[in-house]
C-alpha positions as CSV (number, residue, x, y, z in Angstrom):
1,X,61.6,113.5,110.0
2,X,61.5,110.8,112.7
3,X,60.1,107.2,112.3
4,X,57.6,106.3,114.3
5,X,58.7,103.9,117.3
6,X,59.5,100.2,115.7
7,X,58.8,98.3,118.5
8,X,59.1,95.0,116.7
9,X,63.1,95.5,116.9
10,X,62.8,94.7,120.6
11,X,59.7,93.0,121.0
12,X,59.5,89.3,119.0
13,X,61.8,86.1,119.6
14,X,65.7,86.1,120.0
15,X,65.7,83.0,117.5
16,X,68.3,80.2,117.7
17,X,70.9,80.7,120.2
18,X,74.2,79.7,118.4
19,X,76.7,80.0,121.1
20,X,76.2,80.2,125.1
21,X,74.2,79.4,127.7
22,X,70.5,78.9,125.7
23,X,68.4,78.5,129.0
24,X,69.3,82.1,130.2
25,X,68.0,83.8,127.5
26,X,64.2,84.1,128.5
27,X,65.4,85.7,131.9
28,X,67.9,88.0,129.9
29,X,65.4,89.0,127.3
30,X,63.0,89.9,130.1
31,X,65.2,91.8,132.2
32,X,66.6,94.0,128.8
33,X,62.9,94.8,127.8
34,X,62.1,96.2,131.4
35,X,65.0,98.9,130.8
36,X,63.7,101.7,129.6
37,X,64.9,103.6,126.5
38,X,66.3,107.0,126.6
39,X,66.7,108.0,123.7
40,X,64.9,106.5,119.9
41,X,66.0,108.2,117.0
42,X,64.9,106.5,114.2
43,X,65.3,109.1,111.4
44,X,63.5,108.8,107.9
45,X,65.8,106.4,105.4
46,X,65.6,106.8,101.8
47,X,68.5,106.8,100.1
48,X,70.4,104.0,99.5
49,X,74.0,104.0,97.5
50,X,73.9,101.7,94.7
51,X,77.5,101.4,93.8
52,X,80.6,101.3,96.2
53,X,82.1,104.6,97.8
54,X,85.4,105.4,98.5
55,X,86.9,109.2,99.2
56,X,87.9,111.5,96.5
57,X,91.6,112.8,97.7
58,X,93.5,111.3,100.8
59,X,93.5,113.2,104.2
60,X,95.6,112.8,107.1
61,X,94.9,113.1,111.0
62,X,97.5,112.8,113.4
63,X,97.1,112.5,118.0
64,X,98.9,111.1,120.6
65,X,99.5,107.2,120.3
66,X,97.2,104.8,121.7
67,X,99.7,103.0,123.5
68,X,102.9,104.9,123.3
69,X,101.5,108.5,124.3
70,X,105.1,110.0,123.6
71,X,105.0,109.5,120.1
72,X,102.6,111.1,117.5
73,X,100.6,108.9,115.2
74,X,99.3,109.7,112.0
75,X,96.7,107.7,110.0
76,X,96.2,108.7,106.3
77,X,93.4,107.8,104.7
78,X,93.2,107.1,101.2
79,X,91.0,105.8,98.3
80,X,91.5,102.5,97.7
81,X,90.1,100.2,94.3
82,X,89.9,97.2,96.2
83,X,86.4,95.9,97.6
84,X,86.6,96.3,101.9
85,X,89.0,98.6,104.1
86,X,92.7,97.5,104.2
87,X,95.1,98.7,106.8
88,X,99.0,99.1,105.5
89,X,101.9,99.0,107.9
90,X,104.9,101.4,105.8
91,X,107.0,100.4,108.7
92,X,106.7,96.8,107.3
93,X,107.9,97.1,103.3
94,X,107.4,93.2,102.9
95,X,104.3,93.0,104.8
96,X,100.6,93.0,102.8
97,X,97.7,95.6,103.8
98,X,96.1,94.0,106.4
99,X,92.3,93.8,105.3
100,X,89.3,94.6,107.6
101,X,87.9,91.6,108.3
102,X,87.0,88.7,110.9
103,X,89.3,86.5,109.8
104,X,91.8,88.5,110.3
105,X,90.8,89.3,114.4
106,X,93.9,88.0,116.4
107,X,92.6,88.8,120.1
108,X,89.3,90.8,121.4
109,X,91.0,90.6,125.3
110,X,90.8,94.2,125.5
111,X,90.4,95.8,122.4
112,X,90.0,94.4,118.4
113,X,93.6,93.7,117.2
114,X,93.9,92.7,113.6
115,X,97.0,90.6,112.1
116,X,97.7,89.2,108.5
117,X,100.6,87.4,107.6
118,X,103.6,87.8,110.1
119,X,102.8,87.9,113.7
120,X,104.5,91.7,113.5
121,X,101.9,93.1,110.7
122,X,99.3,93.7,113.5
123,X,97.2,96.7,114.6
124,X,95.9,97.3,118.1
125,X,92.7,98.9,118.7
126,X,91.0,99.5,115.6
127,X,87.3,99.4,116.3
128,X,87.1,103.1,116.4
129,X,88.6,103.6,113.0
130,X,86.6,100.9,111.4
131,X,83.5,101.8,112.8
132,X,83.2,104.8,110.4
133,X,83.1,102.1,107.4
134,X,79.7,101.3,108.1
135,X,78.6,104.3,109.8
136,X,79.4,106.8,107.6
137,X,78.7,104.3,104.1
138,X,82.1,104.0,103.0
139,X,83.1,100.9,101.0
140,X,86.9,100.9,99.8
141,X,89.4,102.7,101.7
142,X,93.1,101.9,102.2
143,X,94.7,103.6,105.4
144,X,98.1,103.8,106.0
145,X,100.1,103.8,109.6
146,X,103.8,103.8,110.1
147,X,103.1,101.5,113.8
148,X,100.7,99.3,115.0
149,X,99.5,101.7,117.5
150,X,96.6,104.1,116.7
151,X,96.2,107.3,117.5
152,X,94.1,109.2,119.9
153,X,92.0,111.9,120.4
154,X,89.9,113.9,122.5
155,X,86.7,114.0,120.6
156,X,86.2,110.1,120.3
157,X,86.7,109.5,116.3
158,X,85.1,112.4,115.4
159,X,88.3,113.8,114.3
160,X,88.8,111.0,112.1
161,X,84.6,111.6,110.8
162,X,86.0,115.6,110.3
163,X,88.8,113.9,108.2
164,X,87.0,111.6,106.0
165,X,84.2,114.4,105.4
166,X,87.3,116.8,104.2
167,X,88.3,114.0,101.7
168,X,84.9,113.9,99.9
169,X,83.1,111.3,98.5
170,X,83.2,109.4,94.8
171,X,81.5,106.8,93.8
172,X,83.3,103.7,91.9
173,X,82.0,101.4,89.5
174,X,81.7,98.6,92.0
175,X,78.0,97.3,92.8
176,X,77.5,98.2,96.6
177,X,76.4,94.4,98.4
178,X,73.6,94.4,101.1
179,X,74.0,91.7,103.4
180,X,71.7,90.4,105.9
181,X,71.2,87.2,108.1
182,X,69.0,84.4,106.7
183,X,67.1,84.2,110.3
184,X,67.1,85.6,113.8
185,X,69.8,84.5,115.7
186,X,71.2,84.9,119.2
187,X,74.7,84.1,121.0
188,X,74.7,84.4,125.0
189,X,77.5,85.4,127.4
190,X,78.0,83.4,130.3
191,X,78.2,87.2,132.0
192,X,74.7,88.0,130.9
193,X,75.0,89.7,128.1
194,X,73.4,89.0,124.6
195,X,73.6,90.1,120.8
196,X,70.5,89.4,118.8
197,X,70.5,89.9,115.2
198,X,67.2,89.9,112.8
199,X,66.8,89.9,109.4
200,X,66.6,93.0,107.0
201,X,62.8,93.9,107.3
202,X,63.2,97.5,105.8
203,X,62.9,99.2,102.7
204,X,65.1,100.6,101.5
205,X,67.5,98.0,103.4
206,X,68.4,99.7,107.0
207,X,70.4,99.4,110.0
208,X,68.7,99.6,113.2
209,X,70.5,99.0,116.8
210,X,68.5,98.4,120.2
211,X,71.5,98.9,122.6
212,X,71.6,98.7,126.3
213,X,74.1,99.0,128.8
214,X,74.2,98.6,132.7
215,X,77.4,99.3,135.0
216,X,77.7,98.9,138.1
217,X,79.3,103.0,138.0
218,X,77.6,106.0,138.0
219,X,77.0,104.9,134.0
220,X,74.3,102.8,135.1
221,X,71.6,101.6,133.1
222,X,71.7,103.5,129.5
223,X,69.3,102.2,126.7
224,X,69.4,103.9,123.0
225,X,67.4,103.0,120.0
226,X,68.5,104.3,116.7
227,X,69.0,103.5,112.7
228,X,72.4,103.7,112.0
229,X,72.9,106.7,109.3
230,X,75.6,108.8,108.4
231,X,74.0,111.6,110.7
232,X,73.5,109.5,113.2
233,X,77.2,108.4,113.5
234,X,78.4,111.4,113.3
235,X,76.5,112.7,116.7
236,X,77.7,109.0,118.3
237,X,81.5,109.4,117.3
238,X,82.2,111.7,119.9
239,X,81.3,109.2,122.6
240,X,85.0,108.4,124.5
241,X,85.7,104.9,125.9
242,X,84.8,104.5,129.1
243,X,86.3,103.0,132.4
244,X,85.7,102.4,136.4
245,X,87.4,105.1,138.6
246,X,89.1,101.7,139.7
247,X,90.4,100.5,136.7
248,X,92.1,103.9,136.0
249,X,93.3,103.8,139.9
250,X,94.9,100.7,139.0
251,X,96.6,101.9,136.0
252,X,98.4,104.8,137.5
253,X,99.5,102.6,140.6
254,X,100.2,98.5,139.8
255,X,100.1,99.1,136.5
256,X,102.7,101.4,136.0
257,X,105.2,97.8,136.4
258,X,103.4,96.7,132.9
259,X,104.4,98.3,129.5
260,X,100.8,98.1,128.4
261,X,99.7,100.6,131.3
262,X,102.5,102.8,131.5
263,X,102.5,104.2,128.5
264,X,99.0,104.2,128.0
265,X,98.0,107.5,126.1
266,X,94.5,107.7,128.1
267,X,93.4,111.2,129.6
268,X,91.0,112.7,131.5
269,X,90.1,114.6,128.3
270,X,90.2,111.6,125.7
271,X,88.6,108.8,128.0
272,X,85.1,108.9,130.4
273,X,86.1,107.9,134.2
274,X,82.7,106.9,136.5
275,X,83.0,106.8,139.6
276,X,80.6,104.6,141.9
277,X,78.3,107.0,142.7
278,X,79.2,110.3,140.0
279,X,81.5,111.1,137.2
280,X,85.6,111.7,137.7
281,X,85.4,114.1,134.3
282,X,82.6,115.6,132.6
283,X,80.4,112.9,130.6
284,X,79.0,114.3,127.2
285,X,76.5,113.8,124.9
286,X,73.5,114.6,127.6
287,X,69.9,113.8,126.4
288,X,67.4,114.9,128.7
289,X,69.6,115.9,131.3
290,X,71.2,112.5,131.0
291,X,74.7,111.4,129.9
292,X,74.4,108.7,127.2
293,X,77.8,108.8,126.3
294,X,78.8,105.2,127.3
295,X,75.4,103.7,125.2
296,X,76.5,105.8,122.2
297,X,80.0,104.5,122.0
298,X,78.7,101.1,122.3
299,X,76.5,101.1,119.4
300,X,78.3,103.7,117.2
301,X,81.8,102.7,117.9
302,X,82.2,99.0,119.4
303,X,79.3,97.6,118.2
304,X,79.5,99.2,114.4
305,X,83.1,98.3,114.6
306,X,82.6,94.2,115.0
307,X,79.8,95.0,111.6
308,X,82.9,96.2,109.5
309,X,84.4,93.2,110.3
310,X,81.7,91.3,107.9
311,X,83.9,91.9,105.0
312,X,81.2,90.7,102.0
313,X,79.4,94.1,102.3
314,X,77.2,96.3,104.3
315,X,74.9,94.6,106.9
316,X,71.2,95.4,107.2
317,X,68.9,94.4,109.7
318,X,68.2,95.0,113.1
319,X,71.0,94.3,116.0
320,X,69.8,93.9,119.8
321,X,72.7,94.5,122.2
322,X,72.5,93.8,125.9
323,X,75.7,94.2,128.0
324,X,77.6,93.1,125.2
325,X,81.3,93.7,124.4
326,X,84.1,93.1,122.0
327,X,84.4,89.1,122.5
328,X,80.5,88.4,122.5
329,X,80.2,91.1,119.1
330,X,83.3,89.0,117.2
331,X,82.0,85.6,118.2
332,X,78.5,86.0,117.0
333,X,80.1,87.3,113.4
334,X,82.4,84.0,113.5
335,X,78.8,82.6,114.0
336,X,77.4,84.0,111.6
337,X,80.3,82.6,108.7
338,X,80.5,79.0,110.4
339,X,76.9,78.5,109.6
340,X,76.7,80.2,106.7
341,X,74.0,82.8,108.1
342,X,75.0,85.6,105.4
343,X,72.6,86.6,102.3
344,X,72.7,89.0,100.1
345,X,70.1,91.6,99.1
346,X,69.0,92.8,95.8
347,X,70.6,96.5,95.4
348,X,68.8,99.5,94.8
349,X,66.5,100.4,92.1
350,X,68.7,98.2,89.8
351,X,68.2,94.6,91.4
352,X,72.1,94.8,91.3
353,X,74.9,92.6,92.9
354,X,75.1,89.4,94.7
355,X,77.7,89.4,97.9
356,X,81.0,88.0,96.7
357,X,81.6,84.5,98.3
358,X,77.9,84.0,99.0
């Protein structure tokens, strides 16, 4: 069963602006409630877990490396009885897991790259493996990599959602920890973009996403509205990344002289290529005759992705997004820590547990 249409997620005040250019919000706001939406699923929310879940065997999944496309890559996911989602480098025996969260972001230039400890214990591009933490409600999980670099996949992280759905589900003694913000606050790109996040006004406690893109590429103007569930994500995860027919024309001429580029594992299979006026490759995940693929892997992937990063639990509320990116989504949850802007919620029928650190 579908909610009926919760305007109020769009509709009522961006609240303080905590980073960026505050005077160009009105004109943003206004030009992000003129796009239309193309898609609201808001389906009926009632359960909520009351303690913390982790898998119940580990499971492995192995693709092509992110960045070194020669080489397989296997991630292998296991329960873990630590609060949070820890990555562990076996390549490095003296290095600590690495765990998911902001304080541990080393750059957002192009992708999320995590680093604890030595400047070697890193790993690239995890926004699409730590996306599923929130997505899919799963609390404690250690994974374990022998590289830095990912793997790939055809299918978005659906793959990796076909993995962790193999592994099962157990829950753990652990109280799970709601987390919300305190009030509506707003941080502003200089590129006019915007992330808005509002309190938890749902019950049970809820995730819900107003996300809009708009590229200058057949892509074009893409708005979804949606509460973020585990069958919700698992439709999104098989939205691919996405780039310009001139950015993967670049990457196959110039940028075969950089390392980066030239062993980049991108395909036309694994990644979405848009043209200026049509599609290189066949978008997915059509709605209405419309490709929404880009939109989904925003708000599934990237977006979900900078959530995981709040490491004190799972984060309720409602989330506006409007031509936002990795940077903008990692700076507003620096935001949120630097001004203390995380609560906890009561848990469940039980009242239960307060956020660690709060």
């Amino acid at each position: 069963m579908d909610m009926p249409a919760n305007d109020s997620i769009s509709e009522t005040s961006y609240g303080a602006v905590l980073d960026g250019p505050a005077d160009a919000m009105p004109a943003l706001q206004e030009r992000f409630l003129k796009q239309p939406v193309d898609w609201e699923w808001m389906p009926a929310w009632t359960e909520q877990d009351e303690r913390a879940v982790t898998i119940a065997a580990p499971v492995s999944v192995t693709g092509p490396g992110t960045f070194f496309r020669r080489a397989q890559r296997t991630l292998r996911f296991e329960p873990c009885e630590q609060r949070g989602w820890w990555f562990d480098r076996t390549d490095l025996p003296d290095s600590l897991p690495i765990e998911v969260s902001v304080r541990n972001v080393w750059t957002t230039a192009r992708n999320i790259v995590l680093c604890s400890g030595s400047p070697h214990n890193y790993m690239r591009m995890v926004e699409h493996i730590v996306a599923l933490k929130r997505g899919l409600g799963l609390d404690q999980l250690m994974i374990r990599l022998d590289s830095g670099d990912p793997p790939l996949f055809d299918r978005g992280s659906m793959d990796l959602v076909e993995a962790l759905d193999r592994a099962g589900r157990v829950t753990t003694a652990r109280p799970v920890n709601y987390v919300t913000v305190r009030k509506t606050v707003t941080v502003v790109s200089p590129r006019g973009a915007f992330l808005t996040f509002r309190p938890n006004g749902s019950r049970p406690p809820a995730l819900n996403v107003d996300c809009a893109v708009d590229f200058k590429t057949a892509i074009g103007r893409q708005r979804i509205r949606i509460r973020v569930t585990p069958e919700v994500t698992r439709y999104g995860a098989l939205a691919r990344t996405n780039c310009s027919f001139a950015q993967m024309a670049f990457a196959r001429t110039f940028g075969l002289l950089f390392a980066d580029f030239r062993h980049l594992g991108y395909t036309l299979r694994n990644i979405l290529v848009a043209g200026r006026w049509g599609y290189v490759n066949r978008p997915g995940l059509v709605h209405n005759g419309k490709s929404l693929e880009a939109v989904w892997h925003r708000a599934i992937l990237d977006l979900a992705a900078a959530l995981a990063l709040i490491d004190e639990g799972r984060f309720v509320g409602d989330v506006i997004s409007y031509r936002a990116g990795h940077s903008l989504d990692v700076a507003m949850i620096r935001k949120l820590y630097e001004h203390d802007l995380l609560c906890p919620l009561p848990t469940g029928r039980s009242g239960g547990g307060k956020a660690h650190g709060a």
